[in-house]
TORTIDREN-298449 format. One record per residue (C-alpha): x, y, z; residue in one letter. Coordinates in pm, whole numbers, padded with zeros to 5 digits, always signed. Example, Ala and Ser with C-alpha at 12.3 -4.5 7.8 and 13.67 -1.06 7.14 Angstrom:
+01230-00450+00780a+01367-00106+00714s
END
This chain:
-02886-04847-00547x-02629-05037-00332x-02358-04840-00160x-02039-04939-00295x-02186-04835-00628x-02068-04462-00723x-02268-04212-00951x-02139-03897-01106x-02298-03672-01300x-02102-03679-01632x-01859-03364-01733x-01844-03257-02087x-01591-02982-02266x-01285-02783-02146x-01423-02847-01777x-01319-03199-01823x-01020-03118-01909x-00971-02933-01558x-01114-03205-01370x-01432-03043-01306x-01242-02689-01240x-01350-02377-01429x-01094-02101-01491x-01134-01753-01334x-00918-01463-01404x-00788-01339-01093x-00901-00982-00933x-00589-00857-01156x-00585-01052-01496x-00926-00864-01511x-00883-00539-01414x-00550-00482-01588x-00725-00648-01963x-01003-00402-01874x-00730-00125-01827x-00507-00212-02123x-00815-00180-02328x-00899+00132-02175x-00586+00302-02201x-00499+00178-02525x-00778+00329-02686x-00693+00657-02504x-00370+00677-02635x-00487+00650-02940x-00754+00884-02896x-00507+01188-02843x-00298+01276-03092x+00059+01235-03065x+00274+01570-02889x+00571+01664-02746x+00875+01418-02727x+00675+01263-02981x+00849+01353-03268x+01213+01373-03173x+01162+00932-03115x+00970+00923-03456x+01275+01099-03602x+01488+00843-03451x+01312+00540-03577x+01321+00753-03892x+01684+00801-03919x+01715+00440-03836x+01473+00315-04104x+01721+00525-04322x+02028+00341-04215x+02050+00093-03951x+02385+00072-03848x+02468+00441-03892x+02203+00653-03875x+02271+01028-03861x+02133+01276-03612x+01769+01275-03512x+01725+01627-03597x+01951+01769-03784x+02178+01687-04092x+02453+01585-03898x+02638+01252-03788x+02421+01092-03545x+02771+00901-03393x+02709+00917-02972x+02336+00991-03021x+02213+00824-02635x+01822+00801-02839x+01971+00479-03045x+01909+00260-02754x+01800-00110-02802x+01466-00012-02773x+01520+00182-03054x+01720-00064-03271x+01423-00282-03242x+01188-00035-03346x+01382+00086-03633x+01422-00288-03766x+00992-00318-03754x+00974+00024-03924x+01209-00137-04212x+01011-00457-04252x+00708-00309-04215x+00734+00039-04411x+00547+00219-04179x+00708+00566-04059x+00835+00720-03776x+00497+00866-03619x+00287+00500-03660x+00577+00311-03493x+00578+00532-03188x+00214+00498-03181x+00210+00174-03191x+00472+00107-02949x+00241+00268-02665x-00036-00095-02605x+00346-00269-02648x+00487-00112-02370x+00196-00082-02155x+00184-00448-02161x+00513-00476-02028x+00394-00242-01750x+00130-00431-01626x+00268-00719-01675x+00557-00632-01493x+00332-00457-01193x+00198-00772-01128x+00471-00943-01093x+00658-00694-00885x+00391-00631-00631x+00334-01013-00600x+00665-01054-00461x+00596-00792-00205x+00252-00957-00090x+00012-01251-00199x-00262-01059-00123x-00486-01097-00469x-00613-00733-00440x-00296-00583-00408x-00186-00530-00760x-00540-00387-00850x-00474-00129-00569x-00116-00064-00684x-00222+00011-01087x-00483+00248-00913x-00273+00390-00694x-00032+00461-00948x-00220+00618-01258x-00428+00830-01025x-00234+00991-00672x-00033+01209-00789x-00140+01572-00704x-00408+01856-00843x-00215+01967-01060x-00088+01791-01381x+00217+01627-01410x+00360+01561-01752x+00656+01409-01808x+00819+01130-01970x+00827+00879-01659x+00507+00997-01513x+00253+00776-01529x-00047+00930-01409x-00347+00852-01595x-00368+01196-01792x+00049+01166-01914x-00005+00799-01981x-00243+00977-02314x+00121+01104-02423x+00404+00904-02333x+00278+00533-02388x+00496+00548-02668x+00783+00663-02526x+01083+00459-02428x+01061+00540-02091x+00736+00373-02012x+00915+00051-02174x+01217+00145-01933x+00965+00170-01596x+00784-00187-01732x+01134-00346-01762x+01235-00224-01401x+00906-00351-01233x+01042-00686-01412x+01388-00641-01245x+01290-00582-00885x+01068-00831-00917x+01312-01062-01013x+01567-00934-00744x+01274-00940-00482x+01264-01284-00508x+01626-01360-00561x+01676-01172-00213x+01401-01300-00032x+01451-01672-00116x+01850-01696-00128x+01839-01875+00210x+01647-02178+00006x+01929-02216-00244x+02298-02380-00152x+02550-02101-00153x+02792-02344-00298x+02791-02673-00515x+02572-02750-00783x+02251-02579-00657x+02437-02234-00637x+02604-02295-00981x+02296-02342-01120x+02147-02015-00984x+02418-01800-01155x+02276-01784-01476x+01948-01630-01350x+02195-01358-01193x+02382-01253-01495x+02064-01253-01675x+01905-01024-01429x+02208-00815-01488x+02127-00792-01860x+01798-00650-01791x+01953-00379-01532x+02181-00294-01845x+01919-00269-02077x+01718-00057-01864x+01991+00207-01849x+02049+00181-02227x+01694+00229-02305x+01646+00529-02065x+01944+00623-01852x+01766+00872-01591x+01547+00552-01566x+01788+00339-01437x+01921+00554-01177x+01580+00447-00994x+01588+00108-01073x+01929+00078-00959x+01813+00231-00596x+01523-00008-00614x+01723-00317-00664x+01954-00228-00379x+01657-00118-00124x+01526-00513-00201x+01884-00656-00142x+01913-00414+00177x+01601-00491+00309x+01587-00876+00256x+01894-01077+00212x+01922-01248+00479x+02275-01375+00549x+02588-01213+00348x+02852-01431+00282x+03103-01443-00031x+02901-01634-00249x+02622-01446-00178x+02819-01098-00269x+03022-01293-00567x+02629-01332-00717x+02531-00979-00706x+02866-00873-00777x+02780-01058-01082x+02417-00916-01137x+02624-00541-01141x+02928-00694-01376x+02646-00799-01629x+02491-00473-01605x+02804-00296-01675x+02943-00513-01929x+02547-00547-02125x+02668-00152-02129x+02965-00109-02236x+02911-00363-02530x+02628-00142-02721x+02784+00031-03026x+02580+00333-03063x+02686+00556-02761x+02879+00550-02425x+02641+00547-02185x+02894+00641-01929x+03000+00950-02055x+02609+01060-02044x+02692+01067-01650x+02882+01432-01639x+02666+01585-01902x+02483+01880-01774x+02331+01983-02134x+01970+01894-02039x+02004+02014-01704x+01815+02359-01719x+01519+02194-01882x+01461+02039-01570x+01487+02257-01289x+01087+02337-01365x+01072+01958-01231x+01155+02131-00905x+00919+02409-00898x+00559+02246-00870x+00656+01934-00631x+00340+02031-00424x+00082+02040-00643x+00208+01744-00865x+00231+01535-00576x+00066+01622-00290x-00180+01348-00291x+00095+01064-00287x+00254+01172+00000x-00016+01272+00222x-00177+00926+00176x+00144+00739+00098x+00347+00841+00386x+00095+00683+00648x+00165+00372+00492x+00508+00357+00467x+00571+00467+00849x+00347+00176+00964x+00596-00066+00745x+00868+00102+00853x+00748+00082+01207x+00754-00322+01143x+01048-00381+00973x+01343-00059+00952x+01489-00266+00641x+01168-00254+00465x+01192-00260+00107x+00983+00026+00027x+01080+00229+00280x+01458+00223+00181x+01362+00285-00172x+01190+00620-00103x+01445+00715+00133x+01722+00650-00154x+01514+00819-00425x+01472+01120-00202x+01800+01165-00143x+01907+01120-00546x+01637+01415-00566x+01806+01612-00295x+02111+01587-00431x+02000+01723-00768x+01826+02021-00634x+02170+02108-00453x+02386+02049-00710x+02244+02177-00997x+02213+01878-01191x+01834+01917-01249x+01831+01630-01456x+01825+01364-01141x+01429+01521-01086x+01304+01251-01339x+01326+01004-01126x+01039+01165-00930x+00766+00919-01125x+00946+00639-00960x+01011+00805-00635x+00640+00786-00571x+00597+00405-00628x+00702+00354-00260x+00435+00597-00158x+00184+00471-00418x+00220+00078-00349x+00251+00092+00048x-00099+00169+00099x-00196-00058-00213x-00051-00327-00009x-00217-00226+00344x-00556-00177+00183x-00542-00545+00070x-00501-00735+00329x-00768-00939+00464x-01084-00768+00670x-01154-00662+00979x-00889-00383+00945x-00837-00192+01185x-00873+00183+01276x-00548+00261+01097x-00617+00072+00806x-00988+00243+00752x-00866+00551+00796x-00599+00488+00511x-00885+00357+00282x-01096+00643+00307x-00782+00857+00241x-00668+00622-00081x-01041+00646-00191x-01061+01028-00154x-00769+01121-00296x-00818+00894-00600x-01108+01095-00650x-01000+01388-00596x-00684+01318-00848x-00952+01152-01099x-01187+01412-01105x-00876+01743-01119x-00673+01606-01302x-00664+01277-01503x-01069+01233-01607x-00970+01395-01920x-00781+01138-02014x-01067+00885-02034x-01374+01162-02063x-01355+01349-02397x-01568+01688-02265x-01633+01855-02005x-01286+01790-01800x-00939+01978-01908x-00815+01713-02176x-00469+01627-02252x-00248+01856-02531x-00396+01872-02865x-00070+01914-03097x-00145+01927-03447x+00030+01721-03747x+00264+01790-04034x+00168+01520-04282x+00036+01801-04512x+00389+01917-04499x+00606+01656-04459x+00456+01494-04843x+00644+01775-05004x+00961+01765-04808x+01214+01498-04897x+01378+01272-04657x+01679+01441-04511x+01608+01793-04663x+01635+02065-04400x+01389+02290-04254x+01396+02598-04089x+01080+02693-03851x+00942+02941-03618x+00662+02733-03448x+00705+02575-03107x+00482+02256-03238x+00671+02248-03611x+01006+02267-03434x+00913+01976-03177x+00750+01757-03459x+00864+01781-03814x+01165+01612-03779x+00932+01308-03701x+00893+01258-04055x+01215+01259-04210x+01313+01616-04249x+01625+01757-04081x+01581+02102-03853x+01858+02364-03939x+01889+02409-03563x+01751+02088-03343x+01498+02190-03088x+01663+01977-02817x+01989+01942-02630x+02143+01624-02729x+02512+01522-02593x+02585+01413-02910x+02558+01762-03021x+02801+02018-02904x+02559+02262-02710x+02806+02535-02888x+02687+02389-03200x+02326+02395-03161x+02336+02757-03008x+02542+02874-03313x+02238+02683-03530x+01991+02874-03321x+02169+03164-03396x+02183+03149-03783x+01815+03075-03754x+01736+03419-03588x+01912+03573-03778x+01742+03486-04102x+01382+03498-03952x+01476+03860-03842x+01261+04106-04035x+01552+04332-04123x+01736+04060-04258x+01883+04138-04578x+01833+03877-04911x+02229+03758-04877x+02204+03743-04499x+01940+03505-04539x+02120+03361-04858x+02400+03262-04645x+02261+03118-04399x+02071+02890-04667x+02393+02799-04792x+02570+02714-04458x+02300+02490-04336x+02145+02314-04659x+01786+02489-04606x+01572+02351-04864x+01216+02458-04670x+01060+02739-04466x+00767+02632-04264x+00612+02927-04083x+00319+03057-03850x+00090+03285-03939x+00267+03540-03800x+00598+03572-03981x+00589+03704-04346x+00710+03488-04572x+01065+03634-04734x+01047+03756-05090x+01256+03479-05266x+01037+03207-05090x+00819+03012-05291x+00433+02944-05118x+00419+02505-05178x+00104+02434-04887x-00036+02598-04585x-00232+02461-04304x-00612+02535-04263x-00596+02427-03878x-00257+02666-03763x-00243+02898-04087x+00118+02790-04122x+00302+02847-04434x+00541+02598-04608x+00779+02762-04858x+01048+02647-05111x+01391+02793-05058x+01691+02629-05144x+01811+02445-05443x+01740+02063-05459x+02092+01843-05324x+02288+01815-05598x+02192+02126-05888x+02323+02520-05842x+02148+02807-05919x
END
């Protein structure tokens, strides 16, 4: 064969299309479609518990009436109500074309939202290394150091509370604000490539505002959320802007102006006047009370990490950011306002990605870096095996909450009709499927606490066994009570009429009231 003649062998199907190249998922595009699937399937595994039911009564009360949808729990005006975010909205609008209800929306949200937390993981992480492995360390690092003892929270996203709160706006909240620092980790880091003024900078204004928008969203969807994300964007600007001049302020000056004004614009509820509520603030000082055990495992392997980046850079990103969040938690401890402890599931990102991003950087590591790998591997064992194998292991491990439903309830109670209740899980979930509570179970600013105390009040009352037949009469009459759904436990009052009873609980549902509209 003479020499200037070339042979190749011939290259048939998509490879040709590639030039010869055949697509590989990276280390991450594989183990986060092997995790989605994973998870997905245990969320859907465990049944639905907990905040559960007070979102499926808001998609509930918005399937009812869109643009003025009254109180998740309770027959009230729903005017104010922070839970009709846009997040919300959105889900309200699929439960109206669809038809499904409150309970298969939420469900269904929980794959949505994960996706938009490992999508946005990626993304975030990438900007603070190129290291391939990283982001698989930093999705392991997240769902299992935590502590030995469980933490379940909205906003936690252990492995084990990831079976519960998928569905939950806050996951979608924590997805978006991976998305955002990710976004303003690049915008920081690679200002110095873009002309401050002239066309190139005008052209780079849009992606500010825009990155404002999300901010705002973020605190619309889940306000305690954004207090994190917030910190998180300005520990990225902190740490790596490079020069500061006026055009470099005027564009994160706009970034905050879009976040405020993406804010103020929403219909539903001030989000402002959320900030000197105190109404939830007792439910959370228990955040306070179990830091140790919740944590423990973060910190003792996360801290290493973050001193050896702080050791090479003060203005480190991540280092600033769990400085910040620490002091937010400080400051609610001190003051009172309990409520600031949710950021803690954010608080340990710092501590979680730091050694994520040590552990993937290129080998021979040094003695350092071993030890922190043997730590990282132990304690994600140790978390797996205490706390979160449960979540994925259906015996033989402590499993997550198993809550159980109301459907065989809820298909003789009409939409809107009011209950009253005595059980912890009936209180927490009912509402979830259209019926109103005659005193909610939560704290809601759009509630006068007075209000819902006076509610609880009129409820005790008429569940107390030496209540007399007008006593209770009254308090049917004040509040609208249609329904009596009750444990085992209480006796059911003479005028009550038996409809259905549970064979899991032994709960009772009884007929009270008149139907809206007739007298007696």
């Amino acid at each position: 064969m003479s020499a200037d003649v070339l042979v190749r062998r011939a290259v048939h199907g998509a490879t040709a299309l590639r030039g010869g190249r055949v697509w590989r998922p990276s280390p991450y595009q594989a183990a986060a479609f092997l995790f989605f699937l994973v998870m997905s399937l245990a969320y859907w595994r465990v049944p639905l518990c907990c905040d559960a039911g007070q979102h499926a009564a808001v998609v509930e009360r918005l399937k009812a009436d869109l643009f003025h949808p009254r109180h998740p729990m309770a027959d009230l005006p729903g005017a104010g109500s922070a839970y009709y975010s846009p997040y919300a909205f959105a889900q309200g609008v699929f439960a109206r074309a669809s038809g499904l209800g409150g309970w298969e929306v939420v469900r269904l949200a929980g794959p949505l939202n994960l996706l938009v937390l490992l999508t946005g993981l990626n993304r975030f992480v990438r900007v603070l290394t190129p290291r391939p492995w990283a982001p698989v360390f930093a999705l392991l690092a997240m769902v299992l150091l935590w502590g030995t003892e469980r933490a379940w929270w909205s906003g936690y996203l252990g492995l084990m509370s990831m079976t519960g709160n998928l569905g939950y706006p806050s996951a979608f909240a924590i997805g978006l604000t991976f998305w955002a620092w990710a976004l303003t980790g690049a915008r920081a880091r690679d200002v110095r490539r873009v002309r401050y003024v002239g066309p190139s900078g005008l052209r780079a204004l849009p992606g500010y505002a825009g990155l404002g928008v999300l901010y705002g969203l973020v605190l619309l969807v889940h306000p305690i959320t954004s207090v994190a994300a917030v910190l998180g964007g300005v520990a990225l600007v902190a740490g790596w802007q490079p020069r500061w001049r006026a055009a470099v302020l005027g564009r994160w000056a706009l970034t905050a102006g879009a976040a405020v004004l993406t804010a103020a614009v929403w219909p539903y509820f001030d989000v402002f006047a959320l900030a000197g509520d105190d109404s939830v603030d007792a439910l959370h000082r228990k955040l306070y009370t179990r830091l140790v055990g919740e944590f423990w495992l973060a910190v003792v392997v996360g801290l290493p990490a973050l001193w050896l980046r702080g050791r090479r850079s003060p203005r480190d990103p991540l280092v600033l950011m769990f400085v910040l969040d620490c002091l937010v938690v400080a400051y609610g401890w001190v003051s009172g306002h309990y409520t600031y402890g949710r950021i803690l599931g954010l608080a340990l990102v710092p501590l979680q990605f730091a050694p994520a991003v040590e552990l993937a950087a290129p080998r021979p590591w040094p003695a350092p870096r071993r030890w922190l790998g043997r730590a990282a591997a132990a304690g994600a064992c140790l978390g797996f095996f205490t706390v979160h194998a449960g979540a994925l292991v259906p015996a033989g491990f402590p499993q997550p909450p198993d809550w159980p439903e109301y459907s065989w309830a809820a298909r003789h109670i009409g939409p809107g009709e009011v209950v009253i209740t005595d059980g912890y899980y009936a209180g927490h979930a009912i509402a979830g499927y259209g019926p109103n509570l005659a005193a909610p179970a939560w704290p809601d600013p759009a509630l006068d606490e007075r209000e819902r105390r006076r509610r609880e009040r009129d409820v005790e009352r008429y569940l107390d066994r030496d209540s007399t037949r007008a006593e209770r009469a009254a308090v049917v009459r004040r509040h609208h009570v249609r329904w009596l759904l009750l444990t085992r436990w209480r006796p059911v009052p003479e005028e009550a009429v038996v409809v259905a009873w549970s064979e899991r609980t032994g709960e009772v549902l009884a007929r009270v009231g008149s139907p809206p509209g007739t007298t007696r």
